[in-house]
C-alpha positions in Angstrom: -43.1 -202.3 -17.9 -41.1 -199.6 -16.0 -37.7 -199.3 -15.4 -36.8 -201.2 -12.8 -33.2 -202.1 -11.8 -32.5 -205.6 -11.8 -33.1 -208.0 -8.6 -30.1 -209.0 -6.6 -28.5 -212.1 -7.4 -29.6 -213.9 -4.1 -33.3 -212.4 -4.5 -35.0 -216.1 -3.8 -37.1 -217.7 -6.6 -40.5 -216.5 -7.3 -43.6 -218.5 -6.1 -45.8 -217.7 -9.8 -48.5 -219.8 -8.5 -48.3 -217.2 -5.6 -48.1 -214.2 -8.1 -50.7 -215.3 -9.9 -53.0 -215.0 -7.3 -51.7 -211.4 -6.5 -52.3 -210.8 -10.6 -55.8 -211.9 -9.8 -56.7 -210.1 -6.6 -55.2 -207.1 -8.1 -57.8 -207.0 -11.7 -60.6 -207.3 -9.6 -59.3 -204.3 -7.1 -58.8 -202.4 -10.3 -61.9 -203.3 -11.7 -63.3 -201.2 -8.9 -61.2 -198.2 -9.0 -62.1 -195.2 -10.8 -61.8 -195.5 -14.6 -60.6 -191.5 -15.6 -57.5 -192.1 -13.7 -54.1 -192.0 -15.7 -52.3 -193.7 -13.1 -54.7 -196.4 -12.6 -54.5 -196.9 -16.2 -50.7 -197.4 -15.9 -51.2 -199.9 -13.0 -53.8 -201.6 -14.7 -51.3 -202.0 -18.0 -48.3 -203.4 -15.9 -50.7 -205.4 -14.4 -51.9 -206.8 -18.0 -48.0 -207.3 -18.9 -47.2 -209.1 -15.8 -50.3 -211.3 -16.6 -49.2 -212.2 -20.2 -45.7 -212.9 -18.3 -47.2 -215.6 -16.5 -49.0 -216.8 -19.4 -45.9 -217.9 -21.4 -45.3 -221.2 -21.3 -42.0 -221.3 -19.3 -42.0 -217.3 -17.5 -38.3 -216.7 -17.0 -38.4 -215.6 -13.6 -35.7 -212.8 -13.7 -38.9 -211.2 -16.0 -41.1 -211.9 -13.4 -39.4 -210.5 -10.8 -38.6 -207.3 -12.4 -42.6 -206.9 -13.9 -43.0 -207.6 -9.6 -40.6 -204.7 -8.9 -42.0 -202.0 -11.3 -45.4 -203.0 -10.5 -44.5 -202.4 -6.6 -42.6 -198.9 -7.4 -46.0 -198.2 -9.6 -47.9 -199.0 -6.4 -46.2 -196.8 -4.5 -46.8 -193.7 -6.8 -50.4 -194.4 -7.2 -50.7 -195.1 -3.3 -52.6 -191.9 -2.2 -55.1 -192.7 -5.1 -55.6 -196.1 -4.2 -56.6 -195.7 -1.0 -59.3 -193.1 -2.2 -60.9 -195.8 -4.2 -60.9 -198.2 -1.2 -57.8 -200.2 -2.9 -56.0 -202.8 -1.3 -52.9 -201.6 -2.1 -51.2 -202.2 1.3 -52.2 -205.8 1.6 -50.8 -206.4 -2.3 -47.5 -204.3 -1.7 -47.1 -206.2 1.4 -47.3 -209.6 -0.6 -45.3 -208.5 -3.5 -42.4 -207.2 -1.3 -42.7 -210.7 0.6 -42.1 -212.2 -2.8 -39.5 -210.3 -3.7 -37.4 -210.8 -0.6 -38.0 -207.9 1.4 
């Protein structure tokens, strides 16, 4: 996953049930985007890793929260793109920053 600093300390706990469904949502957005896109590539990776997060049997939540982060930052990059390929980036950055305490 990126780089991402660390969450505050009193970042509140992450709903995974919650960030599952934003996992979800977000593999069938990509699975519309265009395909010869590095940067979708990269999204679609970090949203593979934050997937196989969740699927551990007890996802530390720090990890979570910091695979949330960099995939938010990613999101941010990519933006422009997204919205070319009728992404619904906004909607998922708005949920992920919701998440995260922001």
């Amino acid at each position: 996953m990126t780089d991402t600093p660390r969450p505050a300390q009193n970042a509140p706990d992450i709903d995974l049930d919650e960030v599952a469904r934003i996992v979800e949502a977000l593999e069938h957005d990509l699975a519309q985007a265009r395909t010869d896109s590095t940067q979708i590539d990269a999204l679609r990776a970090e949203v593979e890793q934050l997937r196989a997060l969740l699927g551990a049997e007890d996802p530390a939540h720090d990890e979570v929260q910091r695979g949330l982060s960099g995939l938010r930052d990613l999101m941010h990059k990519v933006s422009d793109e997204l919205i070319s390929d009728a992404f619904e980036g906004s909607r998922h950055l708005a949920q992920i920053g919701r998440l995260l305490g922001m």
